[in-house]
Backbone and ligand atoms as CSV (ligand in chain L), in Angstrom:
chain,resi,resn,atom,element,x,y,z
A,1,UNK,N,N,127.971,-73.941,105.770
A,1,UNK,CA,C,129.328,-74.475,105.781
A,1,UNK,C,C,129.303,-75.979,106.037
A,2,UNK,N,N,130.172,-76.711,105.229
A,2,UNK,CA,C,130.410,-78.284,105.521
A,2,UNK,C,C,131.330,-78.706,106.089
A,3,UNK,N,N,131.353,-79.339,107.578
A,3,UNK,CA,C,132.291,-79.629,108.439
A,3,UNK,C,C,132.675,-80.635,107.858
A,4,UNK,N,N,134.197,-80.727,107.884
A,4,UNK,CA,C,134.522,-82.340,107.980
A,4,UNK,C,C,134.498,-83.299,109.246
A,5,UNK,N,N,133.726,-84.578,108.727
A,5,UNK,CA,C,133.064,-85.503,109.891
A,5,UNK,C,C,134.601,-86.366,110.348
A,6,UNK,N,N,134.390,-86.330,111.491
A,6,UNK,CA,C,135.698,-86.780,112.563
A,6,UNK,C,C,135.604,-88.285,112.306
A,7,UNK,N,N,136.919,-89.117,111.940
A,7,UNK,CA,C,136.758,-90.368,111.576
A,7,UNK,C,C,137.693,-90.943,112.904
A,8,UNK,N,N,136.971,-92.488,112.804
A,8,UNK,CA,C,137.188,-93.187,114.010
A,8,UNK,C,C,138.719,-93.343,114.420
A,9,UNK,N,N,139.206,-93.050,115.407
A,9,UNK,CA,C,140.743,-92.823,115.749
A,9,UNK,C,C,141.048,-91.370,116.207
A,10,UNK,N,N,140.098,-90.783,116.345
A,10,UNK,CA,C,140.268,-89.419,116.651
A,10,UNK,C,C,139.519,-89.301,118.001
A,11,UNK,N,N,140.265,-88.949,119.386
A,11,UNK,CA,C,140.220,-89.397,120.498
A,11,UNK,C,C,138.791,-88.363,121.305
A,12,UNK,N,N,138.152,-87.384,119.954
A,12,UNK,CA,C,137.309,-86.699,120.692
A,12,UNK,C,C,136.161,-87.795,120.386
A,13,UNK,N,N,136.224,-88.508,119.587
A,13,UNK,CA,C,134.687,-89.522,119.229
A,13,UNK,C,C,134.557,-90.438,120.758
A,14,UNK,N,N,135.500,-90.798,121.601
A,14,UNK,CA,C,135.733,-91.365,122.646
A,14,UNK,C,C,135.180,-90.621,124.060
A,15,UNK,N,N,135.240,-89.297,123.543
A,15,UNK,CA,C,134.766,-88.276,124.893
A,15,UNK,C,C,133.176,-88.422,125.307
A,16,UNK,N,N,133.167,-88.613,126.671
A,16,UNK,CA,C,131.813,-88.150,127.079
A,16,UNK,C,C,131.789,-86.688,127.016
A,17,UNK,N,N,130.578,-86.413,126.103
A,17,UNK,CA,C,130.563,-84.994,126.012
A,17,UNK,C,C,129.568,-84.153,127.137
A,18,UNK,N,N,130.231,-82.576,127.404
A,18,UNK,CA,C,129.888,-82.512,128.428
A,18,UNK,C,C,127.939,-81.845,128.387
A,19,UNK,N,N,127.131,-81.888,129.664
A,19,UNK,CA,C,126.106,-81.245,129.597
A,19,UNK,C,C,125.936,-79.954,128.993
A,20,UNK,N,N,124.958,-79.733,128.200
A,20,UNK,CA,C,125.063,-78.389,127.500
A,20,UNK,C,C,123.968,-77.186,128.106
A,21,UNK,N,N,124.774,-76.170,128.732
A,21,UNK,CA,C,123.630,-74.982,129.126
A,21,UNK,C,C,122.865,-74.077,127.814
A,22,UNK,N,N,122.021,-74.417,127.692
A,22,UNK,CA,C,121.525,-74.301,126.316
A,22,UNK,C,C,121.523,-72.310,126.099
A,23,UNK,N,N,121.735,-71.998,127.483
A,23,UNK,CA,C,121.740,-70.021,127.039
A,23,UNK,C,C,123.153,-70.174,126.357
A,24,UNK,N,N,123.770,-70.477,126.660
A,24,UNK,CA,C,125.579,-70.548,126.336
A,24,UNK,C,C,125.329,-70.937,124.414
A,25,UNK,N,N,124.253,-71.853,124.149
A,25,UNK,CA,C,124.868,-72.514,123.108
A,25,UNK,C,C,123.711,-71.600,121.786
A,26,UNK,N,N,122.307,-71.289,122.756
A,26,UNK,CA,C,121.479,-70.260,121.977
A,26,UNK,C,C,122.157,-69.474,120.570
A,27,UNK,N,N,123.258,-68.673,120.947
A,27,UNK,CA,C,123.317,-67.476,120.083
A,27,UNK,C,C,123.681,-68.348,119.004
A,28,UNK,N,N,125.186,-69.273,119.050
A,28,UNK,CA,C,125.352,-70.041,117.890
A,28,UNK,C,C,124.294,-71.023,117.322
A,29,UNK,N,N,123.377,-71.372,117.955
A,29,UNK,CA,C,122.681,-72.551,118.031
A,29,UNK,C,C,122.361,-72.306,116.389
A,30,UNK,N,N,121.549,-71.572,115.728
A,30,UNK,CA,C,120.850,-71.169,114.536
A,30,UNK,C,C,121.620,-72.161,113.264
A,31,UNK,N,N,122.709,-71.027,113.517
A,31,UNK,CA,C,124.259,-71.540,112.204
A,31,UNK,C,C,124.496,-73.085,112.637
A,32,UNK,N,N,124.715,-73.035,113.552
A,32,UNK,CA,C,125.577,-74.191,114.402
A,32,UNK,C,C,124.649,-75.506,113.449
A,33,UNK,N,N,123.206,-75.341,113.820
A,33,UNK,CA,C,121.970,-76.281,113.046
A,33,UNK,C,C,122.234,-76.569,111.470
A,34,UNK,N,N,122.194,-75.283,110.976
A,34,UNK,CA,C,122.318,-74.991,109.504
A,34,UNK,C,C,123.461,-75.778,108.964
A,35,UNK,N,N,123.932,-75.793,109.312
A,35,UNK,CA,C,126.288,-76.004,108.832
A,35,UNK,C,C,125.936,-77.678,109.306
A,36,UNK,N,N,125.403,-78.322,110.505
A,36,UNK,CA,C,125.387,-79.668,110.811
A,36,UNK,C,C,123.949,-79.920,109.856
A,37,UNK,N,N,123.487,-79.853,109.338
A,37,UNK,CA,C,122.522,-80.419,108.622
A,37,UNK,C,C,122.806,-80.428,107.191
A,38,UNK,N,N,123.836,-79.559,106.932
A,38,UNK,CA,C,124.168,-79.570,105.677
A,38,UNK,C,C,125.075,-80.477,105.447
A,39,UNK,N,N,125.864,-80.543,106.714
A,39,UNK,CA,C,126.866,-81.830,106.316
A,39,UNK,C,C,126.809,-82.355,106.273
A,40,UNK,N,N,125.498,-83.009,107.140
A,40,UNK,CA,C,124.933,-83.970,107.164
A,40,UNK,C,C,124.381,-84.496,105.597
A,41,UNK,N,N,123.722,-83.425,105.339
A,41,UNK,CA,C,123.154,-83.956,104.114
A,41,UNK,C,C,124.261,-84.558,102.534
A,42,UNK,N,N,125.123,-83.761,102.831
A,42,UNK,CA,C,126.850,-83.806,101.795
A,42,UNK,C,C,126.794,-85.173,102.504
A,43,UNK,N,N,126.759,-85.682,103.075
A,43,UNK,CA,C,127.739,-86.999,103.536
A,43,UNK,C,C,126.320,-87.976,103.045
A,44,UNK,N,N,125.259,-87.862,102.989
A,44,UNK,CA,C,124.219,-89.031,103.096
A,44,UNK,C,C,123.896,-89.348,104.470
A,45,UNK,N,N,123.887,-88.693,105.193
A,45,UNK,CA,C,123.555,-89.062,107.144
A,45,UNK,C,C,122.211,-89.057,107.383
A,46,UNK,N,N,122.116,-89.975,108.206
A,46,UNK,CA,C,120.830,-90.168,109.105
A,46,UNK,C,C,121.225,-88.875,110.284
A,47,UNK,N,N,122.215,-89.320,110.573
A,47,UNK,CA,C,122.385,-88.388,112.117
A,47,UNK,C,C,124.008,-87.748,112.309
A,48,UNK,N,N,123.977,-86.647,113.094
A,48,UNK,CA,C,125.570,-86.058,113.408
A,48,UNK,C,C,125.299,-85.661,114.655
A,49,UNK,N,N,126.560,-85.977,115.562
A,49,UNK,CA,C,126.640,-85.341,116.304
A,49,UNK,C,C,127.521,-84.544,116.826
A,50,UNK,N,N,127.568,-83.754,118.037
A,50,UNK,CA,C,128.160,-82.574,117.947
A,50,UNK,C,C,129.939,-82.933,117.874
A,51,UNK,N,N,130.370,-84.091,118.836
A,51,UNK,CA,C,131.615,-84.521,118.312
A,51,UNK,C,C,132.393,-84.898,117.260
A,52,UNK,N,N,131.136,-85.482,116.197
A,52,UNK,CA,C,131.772,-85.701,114.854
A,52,UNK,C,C,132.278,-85.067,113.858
A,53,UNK,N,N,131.719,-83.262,114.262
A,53,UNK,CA,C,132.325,-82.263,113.763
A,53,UNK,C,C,133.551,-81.513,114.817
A,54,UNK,N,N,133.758,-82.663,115.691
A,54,UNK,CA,C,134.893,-81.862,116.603
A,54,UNK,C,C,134.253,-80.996,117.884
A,55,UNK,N,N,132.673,-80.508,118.584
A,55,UNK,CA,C,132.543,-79.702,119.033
A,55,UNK,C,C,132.215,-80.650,120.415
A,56,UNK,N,N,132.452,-79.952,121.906
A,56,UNK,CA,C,132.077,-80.571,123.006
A,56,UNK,C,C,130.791,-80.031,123.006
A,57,UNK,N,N,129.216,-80.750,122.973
A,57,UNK,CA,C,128.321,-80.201,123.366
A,57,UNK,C,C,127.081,-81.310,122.868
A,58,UNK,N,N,126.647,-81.730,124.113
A,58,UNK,CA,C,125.828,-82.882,124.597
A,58,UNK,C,C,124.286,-82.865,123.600
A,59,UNK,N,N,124.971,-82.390,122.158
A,59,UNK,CA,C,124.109,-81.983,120.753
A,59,UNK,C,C,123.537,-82.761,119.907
A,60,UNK,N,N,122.803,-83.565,118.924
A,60,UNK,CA,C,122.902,-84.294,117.933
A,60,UNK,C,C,121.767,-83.926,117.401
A,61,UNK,N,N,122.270,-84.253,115.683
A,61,UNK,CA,C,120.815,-83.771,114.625
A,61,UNK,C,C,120.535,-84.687,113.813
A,62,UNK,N,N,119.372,-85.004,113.902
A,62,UNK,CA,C,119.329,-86.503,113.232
A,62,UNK,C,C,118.233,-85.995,112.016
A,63,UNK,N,N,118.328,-86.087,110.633
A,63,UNK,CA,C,116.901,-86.324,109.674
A,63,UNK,C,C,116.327,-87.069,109.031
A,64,UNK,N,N,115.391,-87.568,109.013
A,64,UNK,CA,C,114.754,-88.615,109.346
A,64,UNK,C,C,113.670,-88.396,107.973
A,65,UNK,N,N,113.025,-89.265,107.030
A,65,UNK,CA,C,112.074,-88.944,106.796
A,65,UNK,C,C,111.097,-88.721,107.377
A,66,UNK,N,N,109.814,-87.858,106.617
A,66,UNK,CA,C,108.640,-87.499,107.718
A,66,UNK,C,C,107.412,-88.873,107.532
A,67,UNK,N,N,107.930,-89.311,106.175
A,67,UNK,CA,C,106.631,-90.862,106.460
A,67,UNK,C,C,107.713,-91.477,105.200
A,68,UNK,N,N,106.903,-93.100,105.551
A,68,UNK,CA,C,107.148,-93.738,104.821
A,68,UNK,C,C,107.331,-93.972,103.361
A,69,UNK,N,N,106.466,-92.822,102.897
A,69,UNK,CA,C,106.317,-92.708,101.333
A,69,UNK,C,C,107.442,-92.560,100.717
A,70,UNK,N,N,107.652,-92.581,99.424
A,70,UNK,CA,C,108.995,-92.980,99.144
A,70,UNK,C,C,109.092,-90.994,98.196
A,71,UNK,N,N,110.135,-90.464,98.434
A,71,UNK,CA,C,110.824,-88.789,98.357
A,71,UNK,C,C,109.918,-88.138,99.390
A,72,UNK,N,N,109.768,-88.875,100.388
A,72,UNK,CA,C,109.300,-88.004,101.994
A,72,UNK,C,C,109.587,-86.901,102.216
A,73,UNK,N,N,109.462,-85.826,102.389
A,73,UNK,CA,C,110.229,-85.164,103.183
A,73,UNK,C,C,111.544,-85.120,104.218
A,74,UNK,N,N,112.554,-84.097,104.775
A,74,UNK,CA,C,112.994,-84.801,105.529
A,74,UNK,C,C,112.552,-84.239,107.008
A,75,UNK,N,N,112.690,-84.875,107.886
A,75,UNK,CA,C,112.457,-84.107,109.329
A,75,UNK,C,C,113.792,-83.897,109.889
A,76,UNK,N,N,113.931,-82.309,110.331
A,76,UNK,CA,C,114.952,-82.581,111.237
A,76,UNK,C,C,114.464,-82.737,113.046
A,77,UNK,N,N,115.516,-83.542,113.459
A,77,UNK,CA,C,114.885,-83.935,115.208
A,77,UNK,C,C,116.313,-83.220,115.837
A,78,UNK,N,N,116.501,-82.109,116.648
A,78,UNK,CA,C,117.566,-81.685,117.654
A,78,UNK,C,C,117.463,-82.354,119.083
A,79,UNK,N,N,118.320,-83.053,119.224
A,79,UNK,CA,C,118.566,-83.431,120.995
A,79,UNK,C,C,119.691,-82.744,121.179
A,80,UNK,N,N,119.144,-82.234,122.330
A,80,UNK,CA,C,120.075,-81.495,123.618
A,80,UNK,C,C,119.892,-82.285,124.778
A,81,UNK,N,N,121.386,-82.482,125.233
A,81,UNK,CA,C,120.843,-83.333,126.621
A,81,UNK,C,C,120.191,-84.205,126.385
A,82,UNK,N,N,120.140,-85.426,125.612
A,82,UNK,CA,C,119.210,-86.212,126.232
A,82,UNK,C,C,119.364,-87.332,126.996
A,83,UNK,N,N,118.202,-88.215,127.717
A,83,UNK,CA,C,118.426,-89.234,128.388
A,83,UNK,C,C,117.293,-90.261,128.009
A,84,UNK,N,N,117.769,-91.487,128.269
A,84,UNK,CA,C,116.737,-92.518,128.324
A,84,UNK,C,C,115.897,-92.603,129.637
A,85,UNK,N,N,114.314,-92.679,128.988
A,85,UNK,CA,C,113.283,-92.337,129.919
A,85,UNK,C,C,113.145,-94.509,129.997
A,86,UNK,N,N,112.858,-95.038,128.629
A,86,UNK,CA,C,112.552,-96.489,128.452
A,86,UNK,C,C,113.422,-97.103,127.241
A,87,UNK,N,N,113.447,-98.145,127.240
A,87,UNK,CA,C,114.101,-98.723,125.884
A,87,UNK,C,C,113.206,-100.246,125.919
A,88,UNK,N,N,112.524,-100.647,124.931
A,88,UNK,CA,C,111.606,-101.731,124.202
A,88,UNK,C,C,112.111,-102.434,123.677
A,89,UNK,N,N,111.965,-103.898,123.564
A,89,UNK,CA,C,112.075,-104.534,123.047
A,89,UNK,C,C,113.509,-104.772,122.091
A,90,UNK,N,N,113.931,-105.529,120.974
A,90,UNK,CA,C,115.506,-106.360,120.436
A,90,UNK,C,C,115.480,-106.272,119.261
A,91,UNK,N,N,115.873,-105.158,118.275
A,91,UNK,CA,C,116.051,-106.114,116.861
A,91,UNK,C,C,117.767,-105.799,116.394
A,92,UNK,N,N,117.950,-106.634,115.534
A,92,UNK,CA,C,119.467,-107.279,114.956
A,92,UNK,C,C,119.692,-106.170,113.760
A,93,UNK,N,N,120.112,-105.289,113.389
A,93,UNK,CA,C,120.036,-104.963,111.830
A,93,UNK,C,C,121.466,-104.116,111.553
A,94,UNK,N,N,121.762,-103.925,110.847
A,94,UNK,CA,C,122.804,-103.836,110.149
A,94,UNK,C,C,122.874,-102.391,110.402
A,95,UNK,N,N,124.233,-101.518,110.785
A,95,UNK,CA,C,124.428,-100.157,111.161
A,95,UNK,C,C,125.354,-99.710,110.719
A,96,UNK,N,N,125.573,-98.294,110.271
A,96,UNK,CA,C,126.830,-97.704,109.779
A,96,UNK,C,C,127.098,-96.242,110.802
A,97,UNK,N,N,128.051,-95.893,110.121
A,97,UNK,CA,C,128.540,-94.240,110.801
A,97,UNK,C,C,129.009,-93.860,110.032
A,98,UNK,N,N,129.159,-92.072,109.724
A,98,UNK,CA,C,130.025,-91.077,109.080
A,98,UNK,C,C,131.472,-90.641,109.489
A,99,UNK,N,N,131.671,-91.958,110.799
A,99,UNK,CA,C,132.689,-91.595,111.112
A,99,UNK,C,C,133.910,-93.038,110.854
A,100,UNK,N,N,132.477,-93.893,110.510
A,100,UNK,CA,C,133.620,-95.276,109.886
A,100,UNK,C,C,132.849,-95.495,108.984
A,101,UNK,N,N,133.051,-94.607,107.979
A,101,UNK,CA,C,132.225,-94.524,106.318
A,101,UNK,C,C,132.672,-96.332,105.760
A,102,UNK,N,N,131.885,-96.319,105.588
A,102,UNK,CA,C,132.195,-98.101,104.536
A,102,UNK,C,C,131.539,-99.119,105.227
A,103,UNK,N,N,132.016,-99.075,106.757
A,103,UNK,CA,C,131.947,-99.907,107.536
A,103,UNK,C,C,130.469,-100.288,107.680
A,104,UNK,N,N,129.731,-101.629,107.820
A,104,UNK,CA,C,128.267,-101.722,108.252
A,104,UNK,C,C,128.652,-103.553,109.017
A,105,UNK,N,N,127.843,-102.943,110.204
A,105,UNK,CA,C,127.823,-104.148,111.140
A,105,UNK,C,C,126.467,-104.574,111.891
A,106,UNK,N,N,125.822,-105.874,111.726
A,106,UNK,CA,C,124.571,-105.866,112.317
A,106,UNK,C,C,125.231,-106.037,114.081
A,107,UNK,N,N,123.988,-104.855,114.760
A,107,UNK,CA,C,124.312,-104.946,116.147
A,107,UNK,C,C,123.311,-104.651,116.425
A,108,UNK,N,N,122.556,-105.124,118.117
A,108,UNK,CA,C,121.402,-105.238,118.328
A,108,UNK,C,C,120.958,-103.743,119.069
A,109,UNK,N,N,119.815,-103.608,119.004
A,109,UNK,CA,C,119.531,-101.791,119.391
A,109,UNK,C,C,117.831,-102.378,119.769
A,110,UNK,N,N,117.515,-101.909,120.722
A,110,UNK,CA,C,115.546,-101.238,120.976
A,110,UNK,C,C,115.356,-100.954,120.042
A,111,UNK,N,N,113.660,-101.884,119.897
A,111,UNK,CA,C,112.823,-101.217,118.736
A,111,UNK,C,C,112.496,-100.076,119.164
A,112,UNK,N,N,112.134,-99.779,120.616
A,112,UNK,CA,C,111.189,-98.340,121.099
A,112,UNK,C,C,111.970,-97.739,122.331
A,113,UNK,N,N,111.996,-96.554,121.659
A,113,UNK,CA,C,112.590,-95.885,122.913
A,113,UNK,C,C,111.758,-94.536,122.906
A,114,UNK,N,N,111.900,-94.009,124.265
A,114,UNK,CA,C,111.725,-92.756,124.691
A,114,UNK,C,C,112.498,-91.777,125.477
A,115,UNK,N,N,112.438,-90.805,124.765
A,115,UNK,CA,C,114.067,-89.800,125.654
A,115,UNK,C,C,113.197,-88.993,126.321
A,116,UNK,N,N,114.061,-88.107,127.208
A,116,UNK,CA,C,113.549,-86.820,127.223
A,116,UNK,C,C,115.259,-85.591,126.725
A,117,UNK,N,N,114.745,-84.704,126.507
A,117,UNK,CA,C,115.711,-83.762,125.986
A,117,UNK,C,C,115.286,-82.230,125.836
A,118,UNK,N,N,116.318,-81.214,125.508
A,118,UNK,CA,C,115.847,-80.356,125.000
A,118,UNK,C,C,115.507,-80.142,123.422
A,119,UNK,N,N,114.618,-79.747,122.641
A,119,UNK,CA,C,114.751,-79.410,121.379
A,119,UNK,C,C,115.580,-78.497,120.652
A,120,UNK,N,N,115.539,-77.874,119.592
A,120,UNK,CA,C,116.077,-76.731,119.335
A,120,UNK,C,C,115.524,-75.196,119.874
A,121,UNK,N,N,114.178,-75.416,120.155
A,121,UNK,CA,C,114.449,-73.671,121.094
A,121,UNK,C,C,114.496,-74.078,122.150
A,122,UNK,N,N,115.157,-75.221,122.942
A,122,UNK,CA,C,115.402,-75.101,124.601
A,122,UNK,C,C,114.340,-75.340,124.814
A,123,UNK,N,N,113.291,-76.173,124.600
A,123,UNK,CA,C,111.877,-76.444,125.469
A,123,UNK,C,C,112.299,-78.053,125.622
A,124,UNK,N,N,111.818,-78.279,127.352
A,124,UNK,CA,C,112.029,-79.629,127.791
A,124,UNK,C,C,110.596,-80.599,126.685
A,125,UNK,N,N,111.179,-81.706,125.954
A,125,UNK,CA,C,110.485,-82.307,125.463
A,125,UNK,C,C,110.790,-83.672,125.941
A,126,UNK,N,N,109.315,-84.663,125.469
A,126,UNK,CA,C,109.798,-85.940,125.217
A,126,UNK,C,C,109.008,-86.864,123.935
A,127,UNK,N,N,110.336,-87.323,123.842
A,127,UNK,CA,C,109.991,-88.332,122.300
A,127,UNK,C,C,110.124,-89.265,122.207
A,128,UNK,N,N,108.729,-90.323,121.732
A,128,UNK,CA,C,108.640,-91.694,121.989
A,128,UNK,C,C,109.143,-92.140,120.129
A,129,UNK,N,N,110.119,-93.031,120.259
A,129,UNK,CA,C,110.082,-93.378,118.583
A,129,UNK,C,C,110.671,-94.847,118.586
A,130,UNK,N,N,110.137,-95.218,117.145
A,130,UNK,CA,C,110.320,-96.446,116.651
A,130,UNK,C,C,110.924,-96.531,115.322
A,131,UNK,N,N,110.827,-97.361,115.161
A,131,UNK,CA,C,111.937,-98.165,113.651
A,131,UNK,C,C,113.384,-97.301,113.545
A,132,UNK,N,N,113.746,-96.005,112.071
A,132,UNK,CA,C,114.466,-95.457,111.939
A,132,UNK,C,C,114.986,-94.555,112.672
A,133,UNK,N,N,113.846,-94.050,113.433
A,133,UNK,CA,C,114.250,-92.726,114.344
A,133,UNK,C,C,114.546,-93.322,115.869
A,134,UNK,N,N,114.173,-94.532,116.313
A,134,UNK,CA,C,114.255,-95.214,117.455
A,134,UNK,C,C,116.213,-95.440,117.183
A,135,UNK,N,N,116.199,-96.031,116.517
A,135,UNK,CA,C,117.572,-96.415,116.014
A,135,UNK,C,C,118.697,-95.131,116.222
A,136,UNK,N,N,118.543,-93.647,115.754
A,136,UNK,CA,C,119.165,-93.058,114.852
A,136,UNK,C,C,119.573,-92.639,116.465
A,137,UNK,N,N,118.521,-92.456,117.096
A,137,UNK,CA,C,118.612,-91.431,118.608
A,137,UNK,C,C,119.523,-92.692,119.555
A,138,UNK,N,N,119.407,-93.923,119.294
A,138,UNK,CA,C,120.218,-94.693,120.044
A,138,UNK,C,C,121.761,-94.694,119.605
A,139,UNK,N,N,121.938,-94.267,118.512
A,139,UNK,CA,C,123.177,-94.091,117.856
A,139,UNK,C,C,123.991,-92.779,118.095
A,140,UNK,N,N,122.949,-91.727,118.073
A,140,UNK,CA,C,123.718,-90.669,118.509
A,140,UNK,C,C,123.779,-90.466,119.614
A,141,UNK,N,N,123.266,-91.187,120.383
A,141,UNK,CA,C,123.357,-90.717,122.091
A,141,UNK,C,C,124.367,-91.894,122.135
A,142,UNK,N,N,124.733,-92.615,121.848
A,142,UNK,CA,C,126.032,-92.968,121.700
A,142,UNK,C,C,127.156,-92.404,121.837
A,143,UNK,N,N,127.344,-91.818,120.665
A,143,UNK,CA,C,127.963,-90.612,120.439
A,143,UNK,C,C,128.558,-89.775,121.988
A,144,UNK,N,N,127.414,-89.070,122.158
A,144,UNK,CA,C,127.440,-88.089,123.270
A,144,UNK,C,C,128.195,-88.956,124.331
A,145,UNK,N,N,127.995,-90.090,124.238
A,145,UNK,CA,C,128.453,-90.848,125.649
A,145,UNK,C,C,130.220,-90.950,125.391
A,146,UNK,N,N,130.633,-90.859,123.821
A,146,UNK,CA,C,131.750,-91.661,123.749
A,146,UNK,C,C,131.975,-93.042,123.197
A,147,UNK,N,N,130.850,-93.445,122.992
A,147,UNK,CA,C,130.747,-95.232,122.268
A,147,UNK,C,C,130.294,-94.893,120.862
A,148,UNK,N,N,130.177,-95.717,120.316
A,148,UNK,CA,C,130.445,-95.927,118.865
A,148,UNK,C,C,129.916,-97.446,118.541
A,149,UNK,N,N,128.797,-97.421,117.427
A,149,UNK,CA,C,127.882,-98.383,117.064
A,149,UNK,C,C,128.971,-99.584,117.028
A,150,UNK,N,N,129.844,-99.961,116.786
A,150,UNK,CA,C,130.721,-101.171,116.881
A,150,UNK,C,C,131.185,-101.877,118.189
A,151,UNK,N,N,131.114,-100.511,119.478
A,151,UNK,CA,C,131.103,-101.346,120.865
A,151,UNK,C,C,130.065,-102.367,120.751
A,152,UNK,N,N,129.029,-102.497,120.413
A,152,UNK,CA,C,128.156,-103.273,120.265
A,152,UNK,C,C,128.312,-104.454,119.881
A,153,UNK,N,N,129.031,-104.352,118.681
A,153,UNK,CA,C,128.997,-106.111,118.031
A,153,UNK,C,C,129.702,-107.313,119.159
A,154,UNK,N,N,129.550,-108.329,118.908
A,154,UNK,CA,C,129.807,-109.220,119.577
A,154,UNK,C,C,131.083,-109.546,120.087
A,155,UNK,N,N,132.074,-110.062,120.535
A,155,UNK,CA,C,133.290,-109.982,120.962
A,155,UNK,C,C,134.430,-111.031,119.671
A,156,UNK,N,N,133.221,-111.849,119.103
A,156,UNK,CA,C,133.885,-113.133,117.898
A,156,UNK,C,C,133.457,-112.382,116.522
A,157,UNK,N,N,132.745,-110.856,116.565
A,157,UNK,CA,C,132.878,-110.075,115.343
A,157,UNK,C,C,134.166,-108.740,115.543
A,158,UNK,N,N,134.546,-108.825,116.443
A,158,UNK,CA,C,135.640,-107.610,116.953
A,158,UNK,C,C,136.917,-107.737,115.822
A,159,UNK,N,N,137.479,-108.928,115.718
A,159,UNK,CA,C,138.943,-109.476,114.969
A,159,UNK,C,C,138.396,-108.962,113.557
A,160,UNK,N,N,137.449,-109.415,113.126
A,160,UNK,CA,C,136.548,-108.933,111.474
A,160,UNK,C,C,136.695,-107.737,111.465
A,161,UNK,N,N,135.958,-106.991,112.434
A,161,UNK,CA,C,135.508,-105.167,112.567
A,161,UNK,C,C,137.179,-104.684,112.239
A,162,UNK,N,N,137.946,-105.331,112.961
A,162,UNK,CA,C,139.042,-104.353,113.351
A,162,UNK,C,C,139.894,-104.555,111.357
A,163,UNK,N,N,139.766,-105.651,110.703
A,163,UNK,CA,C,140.582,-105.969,109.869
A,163,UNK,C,C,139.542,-105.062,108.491
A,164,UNK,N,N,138.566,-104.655,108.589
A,164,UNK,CA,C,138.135,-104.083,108.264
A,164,UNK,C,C,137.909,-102.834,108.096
A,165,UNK,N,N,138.241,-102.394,109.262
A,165,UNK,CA,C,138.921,-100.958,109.768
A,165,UNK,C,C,139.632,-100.175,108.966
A,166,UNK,N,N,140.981,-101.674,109.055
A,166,UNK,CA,C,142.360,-101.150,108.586
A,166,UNK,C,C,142.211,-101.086,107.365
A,167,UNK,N,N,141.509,-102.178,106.596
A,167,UNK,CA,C,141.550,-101.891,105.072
A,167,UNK,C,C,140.943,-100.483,104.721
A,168,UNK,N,N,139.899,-100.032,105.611
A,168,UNK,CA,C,138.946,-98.975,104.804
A,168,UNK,C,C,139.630,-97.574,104.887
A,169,UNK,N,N,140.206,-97.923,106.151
A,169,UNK,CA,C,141.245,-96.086,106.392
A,169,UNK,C,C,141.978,-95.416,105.535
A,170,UNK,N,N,142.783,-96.256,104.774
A,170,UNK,CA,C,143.547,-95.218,103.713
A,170,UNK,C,C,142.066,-94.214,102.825
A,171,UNK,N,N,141.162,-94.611,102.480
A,171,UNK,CA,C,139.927,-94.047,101.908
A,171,UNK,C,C,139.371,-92.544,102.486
A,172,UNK,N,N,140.045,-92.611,104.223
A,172,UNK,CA,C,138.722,-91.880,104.646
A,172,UNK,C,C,139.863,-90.557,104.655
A,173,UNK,N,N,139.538,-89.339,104.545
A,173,UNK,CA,C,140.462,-88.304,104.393
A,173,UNK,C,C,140.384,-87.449,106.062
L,1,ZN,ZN,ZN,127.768,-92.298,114.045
């Protein structure tokens, strides 16, 4: 099934979402994966998380290629719960969302980070990543928090972001 992705103005993208007891979320967990990866994939996404389809649950699925080669594979990565263990180093690059489709704003993010989280069968993991996937997990744990890749930009790109906004909304359904 293909959820429709929650566009910016919709006051659950704002929620800190709450901790997830992963026995509670088990039984759906399977479908729950299946249906967010597919939408993911319908939309062109790097990453979804569990609010962008409307759901409270401290979730996100990000796919990622598996290497650099060009028709990679894709990987999928599940965070449950996660937290920042470290965050590395500064780069500038240009970011979008499925929830402000059009929109792309360079804002600064860690080259390297490391979480810890649960995976998809509930085993405590931790994951050190860089470039795309360093990025994708800083974006969706975003998410989970309630912020949104545009808190980021600078305060003299805010007046731009916002006029930009307005033009793109009639578009987004
Ligand atoms: Zn997003």
């Amino acid at each position: 099934m293909i959820y429709k992705v929650v566009k910016y103005g919709d006051p659950i993208l704002r929620r800190k979402l709450k901790p997830t007891d992963f026995e509670v979320l088990k039984p759906i967990l399977p479908q729950l994966l299946k249906d967010m990866e597919e939408t993911c994939l319908a939309v062109h996404g790097v990453g979804l998380a569990a609010n962008q389809i409307g759901l409270d649950y401290r979730l996100a699925l990000i796919l990622i290629p598996e290497s650099d080669k060009k028709d990679a594979p894709l990987k999928r990565v599940v965070i449950i719960n996660p937290e920042f263990v470290d965050k590395q180093g500064e780069i500038i690059e240009e970011e979008g969302c499925l929830s402000l489709p059009g929109l792309w704003v360079e804002i600064p993010r860690a080259t390297d980070v490391t979480i810890t989280c649960l995976n998809e069968k509930g085993e405590a993991v931790k994951i050190r990543a860089r470039g795309l996937l360093a990025k994708a997990i800083q974006h969706e744990m975003d998410h989970l928090e309630g912020h949104l890749f545009i808190d980021h930009a600078t305060p003299a790109m805010k007046p731009g972001i916002k006029k930009e906004i307005k033009k793109l909304r009639p578009k987004w359904d």
